[in-house]
LUMVOGU-827675 format. One record per residue (C-alpha): residue in three letters; x, y, z. Coordinates in steps of 0.2 Angstrom, whole numbers, padded with zeros to 4 digits, always signed. Example, Ala and Ser with C-alpha at 12.3 -4.5 7.8 and 13.67 -1.06 7.14 Angstrom:
<mikes>
ALA+0062-0022+0039;SER+0068-0005+0036;
</mikes>
This chain:
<mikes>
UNK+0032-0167+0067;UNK+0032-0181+0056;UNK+0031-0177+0037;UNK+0032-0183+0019;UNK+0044-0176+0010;UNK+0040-0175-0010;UNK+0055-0170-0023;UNK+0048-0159-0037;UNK+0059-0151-0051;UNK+0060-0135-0041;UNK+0059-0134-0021;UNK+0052-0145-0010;UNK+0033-0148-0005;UNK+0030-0154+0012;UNK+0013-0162+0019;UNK+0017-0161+0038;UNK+0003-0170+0052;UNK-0002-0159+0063;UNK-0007-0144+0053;UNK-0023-0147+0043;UNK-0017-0164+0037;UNK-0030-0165+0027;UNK-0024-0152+0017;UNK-0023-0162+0001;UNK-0011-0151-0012;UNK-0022-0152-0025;UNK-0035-0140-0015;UNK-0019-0126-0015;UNK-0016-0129-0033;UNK-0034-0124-0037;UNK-0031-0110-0030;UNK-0015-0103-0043;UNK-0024-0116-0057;UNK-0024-0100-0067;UNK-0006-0097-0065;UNK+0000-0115-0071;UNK-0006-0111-0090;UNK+0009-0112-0101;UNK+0019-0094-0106;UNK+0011-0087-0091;UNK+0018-0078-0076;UNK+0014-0082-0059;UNK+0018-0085-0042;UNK+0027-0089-0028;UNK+0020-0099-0013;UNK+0027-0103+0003;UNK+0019-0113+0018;UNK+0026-0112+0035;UNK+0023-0118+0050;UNK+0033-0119+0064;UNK+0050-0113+0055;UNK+0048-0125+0039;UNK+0040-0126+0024;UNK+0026-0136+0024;UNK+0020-0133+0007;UNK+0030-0124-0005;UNK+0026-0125-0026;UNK+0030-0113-0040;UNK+0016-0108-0053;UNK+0022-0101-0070;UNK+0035-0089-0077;UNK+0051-0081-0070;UNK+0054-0074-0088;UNK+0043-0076-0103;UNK+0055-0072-0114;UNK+0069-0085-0110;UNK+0055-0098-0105;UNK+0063-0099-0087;UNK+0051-0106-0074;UNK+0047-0099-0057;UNK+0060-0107-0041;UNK+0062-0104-0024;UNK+0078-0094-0027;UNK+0068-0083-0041;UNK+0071-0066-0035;UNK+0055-0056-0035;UNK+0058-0036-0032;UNK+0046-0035-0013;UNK+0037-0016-0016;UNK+0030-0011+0001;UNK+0037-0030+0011;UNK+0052-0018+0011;UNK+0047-0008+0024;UNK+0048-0021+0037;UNK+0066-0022+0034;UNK+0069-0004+0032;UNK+0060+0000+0050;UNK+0071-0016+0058;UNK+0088-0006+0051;UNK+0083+0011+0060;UNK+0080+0000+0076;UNK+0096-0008+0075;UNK+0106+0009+0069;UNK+0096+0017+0087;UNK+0102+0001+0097;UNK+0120+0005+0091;UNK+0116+0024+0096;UNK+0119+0032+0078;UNK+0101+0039+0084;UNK+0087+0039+0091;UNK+0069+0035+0087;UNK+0064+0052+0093;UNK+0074+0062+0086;UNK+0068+0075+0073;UNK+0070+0072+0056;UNK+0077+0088+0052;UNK+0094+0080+0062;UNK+0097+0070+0049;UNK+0088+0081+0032;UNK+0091+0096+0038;UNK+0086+0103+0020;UNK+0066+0099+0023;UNK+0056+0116+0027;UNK+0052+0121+0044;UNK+0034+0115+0047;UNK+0033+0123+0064;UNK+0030+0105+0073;UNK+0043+0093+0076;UNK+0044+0077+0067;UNK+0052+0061+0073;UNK+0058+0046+0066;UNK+0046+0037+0074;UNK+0031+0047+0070;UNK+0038+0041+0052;UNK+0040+0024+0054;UNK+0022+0023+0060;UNK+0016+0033+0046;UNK+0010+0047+0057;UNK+0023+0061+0053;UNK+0012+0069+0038;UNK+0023+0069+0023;UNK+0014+0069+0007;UNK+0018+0052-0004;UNK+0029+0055-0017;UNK+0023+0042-0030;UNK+0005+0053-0029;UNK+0019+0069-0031;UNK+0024+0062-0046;UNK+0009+0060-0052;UNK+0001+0073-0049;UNK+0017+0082-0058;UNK+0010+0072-0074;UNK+0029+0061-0073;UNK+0030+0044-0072;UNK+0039+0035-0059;UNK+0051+0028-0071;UNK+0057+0047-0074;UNK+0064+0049-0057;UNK+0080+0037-0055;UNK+0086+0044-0042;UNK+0085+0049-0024;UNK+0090+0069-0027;UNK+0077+0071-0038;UNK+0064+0062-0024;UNK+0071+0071-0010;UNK+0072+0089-0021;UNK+0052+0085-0025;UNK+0049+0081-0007;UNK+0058+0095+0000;UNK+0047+0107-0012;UNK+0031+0102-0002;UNK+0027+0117+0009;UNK+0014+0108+0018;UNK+0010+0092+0027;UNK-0005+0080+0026;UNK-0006+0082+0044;UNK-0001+0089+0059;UNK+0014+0077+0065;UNK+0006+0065+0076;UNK-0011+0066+0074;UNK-0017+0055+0060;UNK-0010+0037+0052;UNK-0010+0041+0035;UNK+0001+0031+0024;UNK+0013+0038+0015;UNK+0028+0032+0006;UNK+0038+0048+0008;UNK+0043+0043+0028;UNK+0052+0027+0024;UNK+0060+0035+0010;UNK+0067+0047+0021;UNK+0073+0034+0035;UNK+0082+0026+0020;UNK+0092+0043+0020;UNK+0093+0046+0038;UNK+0100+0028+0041;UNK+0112+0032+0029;UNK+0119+0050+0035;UNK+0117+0045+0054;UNK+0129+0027+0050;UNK+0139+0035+0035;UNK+0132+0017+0027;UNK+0120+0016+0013;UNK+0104+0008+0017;UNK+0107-0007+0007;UNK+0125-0010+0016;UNK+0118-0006+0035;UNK+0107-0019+0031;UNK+0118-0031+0024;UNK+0128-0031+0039;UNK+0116-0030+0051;UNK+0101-0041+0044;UNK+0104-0051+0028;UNK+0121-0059+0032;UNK+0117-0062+0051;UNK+0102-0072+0044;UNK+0109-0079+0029;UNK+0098-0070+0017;UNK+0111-0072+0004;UNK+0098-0067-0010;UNK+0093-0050-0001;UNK+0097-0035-0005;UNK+0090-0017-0004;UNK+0094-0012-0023;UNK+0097+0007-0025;UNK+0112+0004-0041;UNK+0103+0002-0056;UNK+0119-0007-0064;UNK+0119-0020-0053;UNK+0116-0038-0060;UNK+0106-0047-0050;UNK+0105-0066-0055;UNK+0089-0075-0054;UNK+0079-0058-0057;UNK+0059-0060-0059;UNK+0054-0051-0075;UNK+0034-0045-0074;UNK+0021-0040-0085;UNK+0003-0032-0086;UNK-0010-0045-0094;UNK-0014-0040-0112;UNK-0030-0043-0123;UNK-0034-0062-0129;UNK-0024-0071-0115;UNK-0006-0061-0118;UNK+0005-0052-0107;UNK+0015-0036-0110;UNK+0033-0030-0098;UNK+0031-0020-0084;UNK+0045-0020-0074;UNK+0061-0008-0074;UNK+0079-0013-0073;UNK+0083+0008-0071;UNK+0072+0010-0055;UNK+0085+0010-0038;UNK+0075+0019-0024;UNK+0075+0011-0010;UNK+0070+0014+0009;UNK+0049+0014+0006;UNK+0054+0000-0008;UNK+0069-0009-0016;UNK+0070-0023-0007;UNK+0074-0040-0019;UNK+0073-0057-0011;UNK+0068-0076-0013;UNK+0056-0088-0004;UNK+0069-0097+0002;UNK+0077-0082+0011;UNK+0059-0073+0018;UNK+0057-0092+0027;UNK+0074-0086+0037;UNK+0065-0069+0040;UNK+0052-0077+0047;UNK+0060-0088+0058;UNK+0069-0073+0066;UNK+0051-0066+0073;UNK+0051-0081+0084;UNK+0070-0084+0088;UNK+0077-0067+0084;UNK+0096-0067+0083;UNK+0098-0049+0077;UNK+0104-0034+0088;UNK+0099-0035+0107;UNK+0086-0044+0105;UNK+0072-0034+0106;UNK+0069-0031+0088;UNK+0052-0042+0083;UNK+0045-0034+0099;UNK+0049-0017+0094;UNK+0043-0018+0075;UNK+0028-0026+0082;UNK+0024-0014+0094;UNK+0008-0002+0088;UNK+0010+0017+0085;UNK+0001+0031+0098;UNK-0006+0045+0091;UNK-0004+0063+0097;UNK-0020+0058+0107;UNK-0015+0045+0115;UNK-0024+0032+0103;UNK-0018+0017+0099;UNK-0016+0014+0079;UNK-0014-0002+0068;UNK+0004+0000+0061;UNK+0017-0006+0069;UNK+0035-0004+0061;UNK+0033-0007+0042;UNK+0019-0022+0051;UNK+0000-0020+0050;UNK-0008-0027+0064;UNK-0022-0036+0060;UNK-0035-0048+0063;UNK-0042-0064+0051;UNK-0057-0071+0057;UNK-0055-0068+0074;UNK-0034-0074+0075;UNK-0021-0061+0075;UNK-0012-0056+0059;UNK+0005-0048+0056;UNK+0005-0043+0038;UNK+0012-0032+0022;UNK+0009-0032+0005;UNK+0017-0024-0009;UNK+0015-0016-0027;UNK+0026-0007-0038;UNK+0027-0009-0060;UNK+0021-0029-0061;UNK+0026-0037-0044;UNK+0013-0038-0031;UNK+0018-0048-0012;UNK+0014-0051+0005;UNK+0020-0061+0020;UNK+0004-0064+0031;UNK+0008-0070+0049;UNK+0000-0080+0061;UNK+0010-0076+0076;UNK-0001-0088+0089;UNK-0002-0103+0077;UNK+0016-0102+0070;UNK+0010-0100+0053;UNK+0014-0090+0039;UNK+0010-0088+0021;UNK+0022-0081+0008;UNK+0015-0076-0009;UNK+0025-0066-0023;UNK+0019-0064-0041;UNK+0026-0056-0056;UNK+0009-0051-0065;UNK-0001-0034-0061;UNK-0016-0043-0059;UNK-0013-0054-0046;UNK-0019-0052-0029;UNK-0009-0060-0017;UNK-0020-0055+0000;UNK-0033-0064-0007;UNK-0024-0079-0013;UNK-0014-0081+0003;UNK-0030-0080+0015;UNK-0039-0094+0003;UNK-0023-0104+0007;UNK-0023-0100+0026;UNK-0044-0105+0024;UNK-0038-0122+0018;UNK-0025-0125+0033;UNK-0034-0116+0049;UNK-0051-0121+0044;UNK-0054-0128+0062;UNK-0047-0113+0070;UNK-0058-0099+0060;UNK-0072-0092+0067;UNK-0087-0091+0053;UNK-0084-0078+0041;UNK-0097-0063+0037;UNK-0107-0066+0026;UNK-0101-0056+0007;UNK-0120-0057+0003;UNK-0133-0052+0014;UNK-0151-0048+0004;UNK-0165-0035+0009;UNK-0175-0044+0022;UNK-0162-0056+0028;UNK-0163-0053+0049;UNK-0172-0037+0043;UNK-0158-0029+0037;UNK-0160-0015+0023;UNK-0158-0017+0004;UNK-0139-0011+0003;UNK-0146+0001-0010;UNK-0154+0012+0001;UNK-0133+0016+0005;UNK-0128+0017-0013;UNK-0121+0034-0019;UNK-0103+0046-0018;UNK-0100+0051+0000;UNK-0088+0066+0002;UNK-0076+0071+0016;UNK-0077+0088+0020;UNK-0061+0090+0032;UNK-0049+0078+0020;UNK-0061+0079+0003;UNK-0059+0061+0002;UNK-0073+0054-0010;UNK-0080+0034-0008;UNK-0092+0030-0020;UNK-0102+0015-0016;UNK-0117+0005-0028;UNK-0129-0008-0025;UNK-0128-0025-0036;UNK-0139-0041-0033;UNK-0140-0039-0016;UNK-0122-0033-0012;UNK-0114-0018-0008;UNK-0099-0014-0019;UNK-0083-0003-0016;UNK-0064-0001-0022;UNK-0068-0015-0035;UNK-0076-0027-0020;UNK-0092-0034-0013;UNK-0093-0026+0004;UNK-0095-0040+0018;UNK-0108-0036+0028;UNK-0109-0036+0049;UNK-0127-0029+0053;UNK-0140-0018+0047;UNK-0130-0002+0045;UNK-0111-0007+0045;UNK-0099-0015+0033;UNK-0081-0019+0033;UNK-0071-0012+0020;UNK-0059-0024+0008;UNK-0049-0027+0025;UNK-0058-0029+0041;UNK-0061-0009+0046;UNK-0078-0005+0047;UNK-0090+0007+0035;UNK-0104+0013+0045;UNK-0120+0020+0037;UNK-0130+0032+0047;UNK-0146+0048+0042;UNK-0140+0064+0046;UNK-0149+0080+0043;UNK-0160+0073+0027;UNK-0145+0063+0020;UNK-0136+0049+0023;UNK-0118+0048+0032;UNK-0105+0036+0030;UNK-0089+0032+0040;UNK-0075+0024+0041;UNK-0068+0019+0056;UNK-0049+0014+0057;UNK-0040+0007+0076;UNK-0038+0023+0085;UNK-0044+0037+0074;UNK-0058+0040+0060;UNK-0050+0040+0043;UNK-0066+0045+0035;UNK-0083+0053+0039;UNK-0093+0060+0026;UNK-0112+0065+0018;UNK-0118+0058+0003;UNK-0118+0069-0011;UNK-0131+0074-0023;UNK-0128+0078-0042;UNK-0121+0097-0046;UNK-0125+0104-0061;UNK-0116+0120-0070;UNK-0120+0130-0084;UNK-0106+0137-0095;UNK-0105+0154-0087;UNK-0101+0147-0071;UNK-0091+0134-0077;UNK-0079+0146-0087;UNK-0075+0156-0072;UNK-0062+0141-0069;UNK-0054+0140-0082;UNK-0035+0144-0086;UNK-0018+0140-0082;UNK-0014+0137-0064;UNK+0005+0134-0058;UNK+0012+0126-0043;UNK+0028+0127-0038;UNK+0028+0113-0026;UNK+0028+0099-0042;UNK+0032+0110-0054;UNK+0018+0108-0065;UNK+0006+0118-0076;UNK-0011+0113-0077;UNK-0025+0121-0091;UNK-0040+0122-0087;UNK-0054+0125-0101;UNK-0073+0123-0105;UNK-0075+0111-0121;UNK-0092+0107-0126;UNK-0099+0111-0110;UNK-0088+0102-0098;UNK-0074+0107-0089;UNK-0057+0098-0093;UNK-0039+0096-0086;UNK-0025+0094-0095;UNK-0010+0089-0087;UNK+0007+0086-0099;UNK+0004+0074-0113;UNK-0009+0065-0101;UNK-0025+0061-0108;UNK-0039+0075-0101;UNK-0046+0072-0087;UNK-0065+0081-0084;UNK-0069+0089-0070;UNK-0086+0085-0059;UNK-0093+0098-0047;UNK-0098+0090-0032;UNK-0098+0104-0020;UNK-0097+0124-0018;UNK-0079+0127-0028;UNK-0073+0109-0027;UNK-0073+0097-0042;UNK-0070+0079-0042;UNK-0055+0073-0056;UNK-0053+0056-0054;UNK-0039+0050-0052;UNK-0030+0070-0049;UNK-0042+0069-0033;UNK-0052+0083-0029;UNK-0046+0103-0034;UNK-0053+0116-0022;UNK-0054+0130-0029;UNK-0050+0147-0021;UNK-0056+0164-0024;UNK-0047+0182-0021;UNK-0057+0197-0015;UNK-0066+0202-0031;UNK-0073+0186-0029;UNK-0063+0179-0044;UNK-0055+0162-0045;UNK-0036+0164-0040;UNK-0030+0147-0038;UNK-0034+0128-0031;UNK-0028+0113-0020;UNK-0025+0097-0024;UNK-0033+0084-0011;UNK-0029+0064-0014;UNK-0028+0051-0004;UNK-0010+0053-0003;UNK-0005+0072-0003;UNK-0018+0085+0004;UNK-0018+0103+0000;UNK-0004+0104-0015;UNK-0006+0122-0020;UNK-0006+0130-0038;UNK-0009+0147-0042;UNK-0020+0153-0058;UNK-0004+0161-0069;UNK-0014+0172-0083;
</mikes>
């Protein structure tokens, strides 16, 4: 491939024939244009095709503090990215035989409660096993995730949980809790830490000298990414934590320049006996026999009809993904250091710019009432809730649009939607209501009727109120009736008010849904907790 090769002050950009050569850089700059203002964070972007960097360029801030611009050797901590690598170290420590994919977890941690179904590593590593996320335990306790430091107090919170979101097997439901654990079965089935299995096993054989997984808080760590929130009138504020060292589901801190050698493996893998790209691309099967969408630490995907291989990640102010192209050689890196960044989109407007001539057409984000007869997307509009998982989806109508999770809805016919990735919503009457559903490969995550306004008066709402303990987080909530509304106070949190939506089950934001529970006089004894990431946490009323 013949290329011009352009020296900047950091990095290298390429323009390489051969991939959308008409790819002029200015079109990708457009793109991070609101990065490239002075005292501002930014991003990362890497280009690759075929093993190289065709385009690589730095937008913004490593630290505005010192003034230090963004490089290709900045170091950017990789939130979720890290389970990739995390999956890859319990292939390689089961192709060494310190164990085996389908062992149970309780080999390794035997301290976890008996939940009368086995539960394997590999349910785990495809986010099947049914452990209850422990950064929505942590919030649910009213803790921040900068108050837990360490792995004991993770492992003592998760090891509290009587319950599981679901029975072992059964349901992909994503949870940070399994790689968490993996990270400590690695490390008691080697008698290496996660960080030092990997090391050996992963980063040196690749020459990822700028990798690590970071679980030692004292650590220095030179060329570390600081990151922010955006503040008000174009400022930004710190949001990133030098103290925070857990690592398994997280922790991973690496470069550009070292994810192109990672990603160079997935083609020409040099690392254990060489089935390791296959393996952490292969899907996970469901107790049914299904086929889901995760791999290992991998989503499987696709982007406008070509297959995707991808993660993202989010944890204080970082936000990453490496999205992959397996069939056209072709990956995009993209690591920022600002909360507010979205680095999905940006990378698949960069990947529009490049495979242009390989996309199919994408579906249209607007689609109007009477467009191929299709209904206003208002008649859909309204909460839906999930009466198996108490999941709620609220979705409203604006100018033609269908609107969810923060995003117009892009439309596929008359009754159906995909959600912000490409899983479809489908709308449907049933019983004098309407019904939506949200279908996921291999299983239905969500399936629920669309709810009408529920309205208490004082008498009934009081009969909730009090102090409710749970044992399993170790937290107190109060429960009272202030000006005829029901509120939560958890902590020093601000209060929370409580929505019925149902027979004894209130929405409260981001606490989920309580359903509440009533002895045999009929009075109100207690509630679970249902949120995306931990059904059922139970708290019993105390006074």
């Amino acid at each position: 491939m013949r290329c011009a090769v352009i020296s900047l002050v950091f990095g290298l950009i390429f323009h390489c024939v051969g991939v959308a050569d008409d790819v002029a850089p200015g079109k990708v700059d457009e793109i991070f244009a609101i990065y490239s203002k002075p005292g501002s964070p930014g991003c990362s972007l890497g280009v690759i095709h075929d093993g190289d960097f065709i385009y690589r360029k730095l937008y913004g801030s490593a630290s505005l503090e010192l003034g230090v611009p963004l490089s290709p050797q900045s170091v950017f901590y990789m939130g979720s990215v890290s389970k990739q690598f995390t999956a890859a170290a319990v292939v390689l420590a089961a192709e060494q035989g310190y164990l085996s994919l389908d062992d149970d977890v309780h080999k390794y941690i035997p301290e976890l409660p008996d939940y009368a179904h086995v539960l394997t590593l590999r349910q785990m590593i495809h986010h099947t096993g049914g452990f209850r996320d422990f950064f929505s335990l942590i919030f649910l306790s009213g803790r921040d995730v900068s108050d837990f430091n360490s792995s004991e107090q993770i492992l003592k919170l998760v090891v509290r949980q009587k319950g599981l979101n679901n029975v072992p097997g059964d349901e992909w439901i994503y949870s940070n809790t399994n790689y968490f654990l993996l990270g400590i079965a690695v490390q008691r089935a080697t008698k290496k830490s996660l960080a030092e299995f990997a090391k050996q096993n992963i980063f040196q054989p690749l020459g990822m000298s700028h990798t690590l997984f970071y679980d030692d808080h004292t650590l220095v760590m030179p060329g570390r990414v600081a990151a922010y929130d955006p503040g008000p009138h174009d400022t930004f504020r710190v949001d990133w934590s030098t103290t925070y060292d857990i690592v398994g589901s997280g922790g991973l801190m690496s470069t550009l320049d070292d994810l192109l050698l990672w990603d160079r493996n997935f083609y020409a893998n040099r690392l254990g006996k060489g089935t390791l790209t296959r393996e952490l691309q292969t899907p996970g099967v469901l107790n049914n026999g299904n086929t889901i969408s995760y791999a290992m630490g991998l989503d499987l995907g696709n982007y406008r009809g070509l297959r995707i291989v991808e993660h993202s990640g989010a944890l204080f102010g970082y936000r990453t993904v490496l999205l992959r192209f397996p069939e056209q050689k072709f990956t995009v890196i993209c690591l920022c250091n600002v909360a507010n960044a979205v680095p999905e989109n940006l990378a698949r407007r960069v990947v529009d710019l490049y495979l242009a001539d390989k996309l199919q057409v994408g579906a249209s984000a607007v689609a109007r009432a009477g467009n191929g007869n299709f209904p206003d997307p208002a008649e859909f509009a309204g909460k839906y809730l999930d009466p198996r998982t108490h999941l709620m989806y609220s979705f409203t109508a604006s100018n033609g649009n269908l609107m969810a999770w923060g995003g117009v809805l892009r439309r596929i016919n008359a009754n159906q939607f995909y959600d912000l990735g490409s899983n479809v919503i489908t709308f449907e009457p049933s019983q004098g209501s309407m019904k939506a559903r949200l279908d996921l490969k291999g299983e239905t995550y969500f399936s629920g009727s669309r709810i009408r306004e529920l309205r208490l008066g004082e008498p009934a709402l009081a009969a909730y109120a009090g102090q409710f303990r749970s044992t399993e987080l170790e937290a107190t909530y109060s429960l009272s009736l202030v000006q005829g509304a029901l509120i939560l106070r958890n902590r020093d949190n601000p209060p929370q008010n409580l929505t019925p939506v149902a027979q004894d089950e209130f929405e409260a934001g981001d606490f989920g849904r309580l359903v509440f529970k009533r002895g045999s006089d009929g009075r109100v004894s207690g509630f679970s907790i249902f949120t995306q990431g931990a059904r059922g946490v139970e708290f019993q009323k105390i006074d």
